[in-house]
N, C-alpha and C positions, 0 to 999 in steps of 0.2 A: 426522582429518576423515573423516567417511563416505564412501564409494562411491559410486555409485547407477548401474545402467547402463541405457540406454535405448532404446529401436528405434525408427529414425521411418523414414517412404520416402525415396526417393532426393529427390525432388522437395522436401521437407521438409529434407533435407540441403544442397541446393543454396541454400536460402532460407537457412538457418541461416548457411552461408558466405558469401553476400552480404550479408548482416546485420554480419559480423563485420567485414569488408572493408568497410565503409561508418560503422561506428561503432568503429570501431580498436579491437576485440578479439582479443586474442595466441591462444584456445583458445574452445573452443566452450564450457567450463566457466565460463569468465570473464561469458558470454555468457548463459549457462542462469542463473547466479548475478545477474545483472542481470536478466532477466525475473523469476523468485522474488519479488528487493526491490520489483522494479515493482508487483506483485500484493500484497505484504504493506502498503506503502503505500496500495494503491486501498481494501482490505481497513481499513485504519484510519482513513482517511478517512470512508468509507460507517457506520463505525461511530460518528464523532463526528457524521456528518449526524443519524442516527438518534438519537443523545442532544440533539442540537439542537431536532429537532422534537418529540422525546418532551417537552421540556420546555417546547418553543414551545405543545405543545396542552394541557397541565398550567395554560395558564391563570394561569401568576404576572404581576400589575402590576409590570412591573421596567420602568425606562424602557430602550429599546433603544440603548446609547451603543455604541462604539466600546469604550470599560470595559468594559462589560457583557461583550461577544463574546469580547473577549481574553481575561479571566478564564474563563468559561463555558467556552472552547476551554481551557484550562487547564485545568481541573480535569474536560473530559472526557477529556483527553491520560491524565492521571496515573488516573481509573478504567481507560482501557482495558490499561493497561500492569501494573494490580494486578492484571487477570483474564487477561494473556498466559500462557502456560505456561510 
């Protein structure tokens, strides 16, 4: 597993360990590694909104069921996961 070292202020430090202290993180690594997922998640999200509406404005008569979304969210899952690196 990679490295990666980082500089943040003192102030920034002290938040980092009340963070950790408050959501029962053993190392600040544990911690930086749960911020990352958070961001990679928001990141996939905003990316399936975006195929949502790219196709809501696309203008198809598809009736709007509960089907519809789940499938739709489907198969934007599986494009964005084709284009992850």
């Amino acid at each position: 597993m990679p490295v990666t070292t980082i500089s943040i202020s003192d102030m920034m430090m002290d938040f980092v360990k009340k963070q950790m202290k408050k959501r029962g993180f053993m190392n600040v690594s544990e911690y930086f590694r749960f911020l990352l997922r958070n961001a990679q998640e928001q990141e996939s999200g905003e990316k399936i909104e975006g195929l949502l509406m790219k196709g809501l404005e696309a203008g198809i008569d598809n009736k709007l069921t509960r089907e519809f979304w789940r499938d739709l969210k489907i198969e934007a899952i599986q494009i964005i996961k084709k284009h992850q690196p």
